[in-house]
Structures are given as C-alpha cells and as structure tokens.
Residue frames relative to the residue before (quaternion, step in Angstrom):
aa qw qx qy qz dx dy dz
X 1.0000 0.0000 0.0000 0.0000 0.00 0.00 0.00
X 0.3506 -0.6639 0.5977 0.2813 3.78 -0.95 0.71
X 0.3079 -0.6608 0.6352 0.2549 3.00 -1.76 0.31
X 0.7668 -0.3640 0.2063 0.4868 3.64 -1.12 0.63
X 0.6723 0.5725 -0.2061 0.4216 3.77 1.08 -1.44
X 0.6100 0.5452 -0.2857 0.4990 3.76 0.72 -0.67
X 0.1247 -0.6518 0.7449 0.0689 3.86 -0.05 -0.61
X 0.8332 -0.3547 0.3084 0.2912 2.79 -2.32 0.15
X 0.0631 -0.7470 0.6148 0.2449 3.67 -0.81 -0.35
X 0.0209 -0.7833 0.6210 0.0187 3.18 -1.17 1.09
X 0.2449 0.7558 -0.4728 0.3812 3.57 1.18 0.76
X 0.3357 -0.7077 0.5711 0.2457 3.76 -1.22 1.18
X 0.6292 -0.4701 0.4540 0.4207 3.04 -1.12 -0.13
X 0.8001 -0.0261 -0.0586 0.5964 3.99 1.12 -0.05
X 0.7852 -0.4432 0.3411 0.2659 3.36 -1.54 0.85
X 0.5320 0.5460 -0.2557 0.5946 3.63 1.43 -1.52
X 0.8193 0.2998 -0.2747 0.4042 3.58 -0.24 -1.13
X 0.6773 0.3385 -0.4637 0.4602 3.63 0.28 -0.41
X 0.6304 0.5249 -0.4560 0.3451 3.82 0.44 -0.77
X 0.8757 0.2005 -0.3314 0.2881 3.48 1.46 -0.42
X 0.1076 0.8079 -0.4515 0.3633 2.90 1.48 1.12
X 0.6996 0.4679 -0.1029 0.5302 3.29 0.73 -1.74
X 0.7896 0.1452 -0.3668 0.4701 3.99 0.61 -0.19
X 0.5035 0.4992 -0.5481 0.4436 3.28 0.99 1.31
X 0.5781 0.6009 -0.2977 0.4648 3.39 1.09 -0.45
X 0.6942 0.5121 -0.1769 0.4739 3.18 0.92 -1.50
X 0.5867 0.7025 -0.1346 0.3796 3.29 1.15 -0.64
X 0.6208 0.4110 -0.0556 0.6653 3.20 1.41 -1.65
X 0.7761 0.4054 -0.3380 0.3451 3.24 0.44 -0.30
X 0.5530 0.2969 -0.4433 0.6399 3.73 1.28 -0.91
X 0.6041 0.5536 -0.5168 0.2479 4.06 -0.39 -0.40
X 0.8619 0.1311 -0.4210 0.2506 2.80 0.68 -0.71
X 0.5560 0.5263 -0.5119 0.3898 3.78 0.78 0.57
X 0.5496 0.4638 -0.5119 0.4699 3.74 1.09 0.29
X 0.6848 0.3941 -0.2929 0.5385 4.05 0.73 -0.22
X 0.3811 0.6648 -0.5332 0.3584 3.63 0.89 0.68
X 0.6724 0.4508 -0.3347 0.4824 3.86 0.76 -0.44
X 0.8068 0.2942 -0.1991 0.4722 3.54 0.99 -1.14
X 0.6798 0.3813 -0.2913 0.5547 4.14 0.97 -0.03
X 0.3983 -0.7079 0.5383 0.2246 3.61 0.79 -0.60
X 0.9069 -0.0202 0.1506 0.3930 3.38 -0.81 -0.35
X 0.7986 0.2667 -0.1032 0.5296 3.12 0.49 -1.44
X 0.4547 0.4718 -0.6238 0.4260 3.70 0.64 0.99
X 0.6641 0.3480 -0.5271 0.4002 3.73 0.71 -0.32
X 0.2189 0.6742 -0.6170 0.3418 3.89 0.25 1.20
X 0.8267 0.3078 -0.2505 0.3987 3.82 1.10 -0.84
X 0.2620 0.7351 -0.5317 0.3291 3.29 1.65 0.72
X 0.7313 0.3835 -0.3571 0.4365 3.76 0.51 -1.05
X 0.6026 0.5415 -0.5022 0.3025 3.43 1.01 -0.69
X 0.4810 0.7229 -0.2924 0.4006 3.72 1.33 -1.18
X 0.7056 0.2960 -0.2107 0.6084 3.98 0.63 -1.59
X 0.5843 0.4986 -0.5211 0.3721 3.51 0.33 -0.40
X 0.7952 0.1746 -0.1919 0.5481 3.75 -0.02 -1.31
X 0.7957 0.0483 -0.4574 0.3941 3.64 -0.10 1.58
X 0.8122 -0.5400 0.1171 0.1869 2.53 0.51 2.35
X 0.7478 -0.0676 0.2796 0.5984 3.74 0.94 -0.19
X 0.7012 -0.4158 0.3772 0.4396 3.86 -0.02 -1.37
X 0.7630 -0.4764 0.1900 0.3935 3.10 -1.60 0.97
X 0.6776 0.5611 -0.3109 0.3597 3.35 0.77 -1.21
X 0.6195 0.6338 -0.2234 0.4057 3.83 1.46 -0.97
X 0.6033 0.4580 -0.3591 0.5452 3.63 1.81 -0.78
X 0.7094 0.5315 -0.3676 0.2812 3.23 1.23 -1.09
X 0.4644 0.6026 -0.3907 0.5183 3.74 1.55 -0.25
X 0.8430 0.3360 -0.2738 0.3186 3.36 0.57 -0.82
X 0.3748 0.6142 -0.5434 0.4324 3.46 1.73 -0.04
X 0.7098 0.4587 -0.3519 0.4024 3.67 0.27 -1.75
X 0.7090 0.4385 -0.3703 0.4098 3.72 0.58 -0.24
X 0.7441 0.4560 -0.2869 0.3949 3.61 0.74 -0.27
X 0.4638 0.5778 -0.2858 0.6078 3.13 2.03 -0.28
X 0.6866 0.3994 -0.2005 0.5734 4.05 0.75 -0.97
X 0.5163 0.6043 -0.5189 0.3145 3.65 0.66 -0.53
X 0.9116 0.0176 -0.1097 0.3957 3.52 -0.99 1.12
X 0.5413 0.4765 -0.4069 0.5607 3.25 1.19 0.39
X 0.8820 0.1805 -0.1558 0.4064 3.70 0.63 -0.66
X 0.0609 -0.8148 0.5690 0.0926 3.95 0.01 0.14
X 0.3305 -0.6761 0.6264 0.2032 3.68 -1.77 0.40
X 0.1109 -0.6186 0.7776 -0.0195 3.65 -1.26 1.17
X 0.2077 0.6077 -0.7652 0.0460 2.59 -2.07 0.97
X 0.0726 -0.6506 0.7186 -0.2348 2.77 -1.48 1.93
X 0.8831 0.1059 -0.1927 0.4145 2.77 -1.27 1.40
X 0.6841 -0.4241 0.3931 0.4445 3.68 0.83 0.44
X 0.7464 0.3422 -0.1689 0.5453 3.43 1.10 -0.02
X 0.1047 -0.8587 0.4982 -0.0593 3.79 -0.83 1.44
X 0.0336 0.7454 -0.6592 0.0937 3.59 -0.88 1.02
X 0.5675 -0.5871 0.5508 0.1729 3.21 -2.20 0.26
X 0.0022 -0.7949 0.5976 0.1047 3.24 -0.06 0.85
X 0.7725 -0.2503 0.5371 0.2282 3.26 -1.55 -0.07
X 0.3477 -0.6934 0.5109 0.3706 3.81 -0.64 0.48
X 0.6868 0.4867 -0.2669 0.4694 3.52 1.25 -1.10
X 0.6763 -0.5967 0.2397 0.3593 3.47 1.28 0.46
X 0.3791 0.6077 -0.4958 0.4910 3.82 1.16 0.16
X 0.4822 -0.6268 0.5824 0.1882 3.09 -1.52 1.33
X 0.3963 -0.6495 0.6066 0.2306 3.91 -1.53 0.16
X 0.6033 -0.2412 0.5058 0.5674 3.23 -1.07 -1.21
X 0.4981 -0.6394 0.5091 0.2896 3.09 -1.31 0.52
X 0.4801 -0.6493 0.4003 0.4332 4.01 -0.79 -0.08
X 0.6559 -0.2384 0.4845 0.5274 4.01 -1.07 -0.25
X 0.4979 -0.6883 0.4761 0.2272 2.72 -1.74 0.62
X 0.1669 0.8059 -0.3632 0.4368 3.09 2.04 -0.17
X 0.8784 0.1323 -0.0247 0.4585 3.53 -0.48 -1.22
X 0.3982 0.6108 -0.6090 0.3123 3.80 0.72 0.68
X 0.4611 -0.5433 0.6412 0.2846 3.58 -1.52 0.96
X 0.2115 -0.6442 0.7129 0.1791 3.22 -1.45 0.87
C-alpha cells in the first residue's frame, strides 16, 4: 500500500526497457498521425498502441524516465515537518519547496 508521500510509480525496472518503451510509444503516436495521408484511418490504430507503452502520456514516461534514472541513488526523508533528498550514501540535497512539506 502507498502512503500519501510516495505517488504513483511509473519507473521500469531498467533504463534499456523504459528508453524502449518510450521509442515504442513515441512511435505509435507520431505514426500514427504521420500515416494519416498514406493508410487512412486505420493508421490511427497505433495511437493506443503509443498511450499504452507510455503508460497513459508522454509526460507519464517522462516521470518515469526521471524515476528509473534516480531509482536507488536518491531517496526522500522527512523529519520534523520538514523533507529533503538525500543521497543513497546518505549526503543531504537541497531541501524541497515548502509546498510539499508534510505537516
């Protein structure tokens, strides 16, 4: 079960697979409005394939590149009312906006 702080994950299980996730997706998606003039209709058949393999929309692989690329290298603490990225090896980041502190 997630907690409120976690959100969705749309990270692959490797760099290889999501990168080719996204030039299948990306693919289905300019194909099928670049093969409208010469297939008609039935090129917009690889539009769902396109939202399918990136999960929803472009913007959803692009969450999930930045997550599969961060995945074990970066983690979120919060203590005290107050939340940051450390470092897997335990160096602190920048802190986040105040926006997204846990009260």
């Amino acid at each position: 079960m997630q907690t409120p702080a976690e959100g969705p994950d749309f990270a692959s299980s490797s760099l290889a697979r999501h990168l080719v996730r996204g030039a299948v997706g990306f693919g289905g998606l300019i194909g099928s409005f670049a093969l409208l003039p010469v297939a008609g209709p039935v090129a917009l058949l690889l539009l769902p394939v396109g939202v399918l393999a990136l999960r929803g929309c472009p913007m959803c692989w692009t969450i999930g590149l930045v997550q599969t690329v961060s995945r074990g290298r970066l983690q979120r603490s919060c203590e005290d009312g107050r939340c940051t990225v450390v470092r897997a090896d335990g160096r602190e980041r920048a802190p986040e906006p105040a926006a997204t502190r846990v009260s």
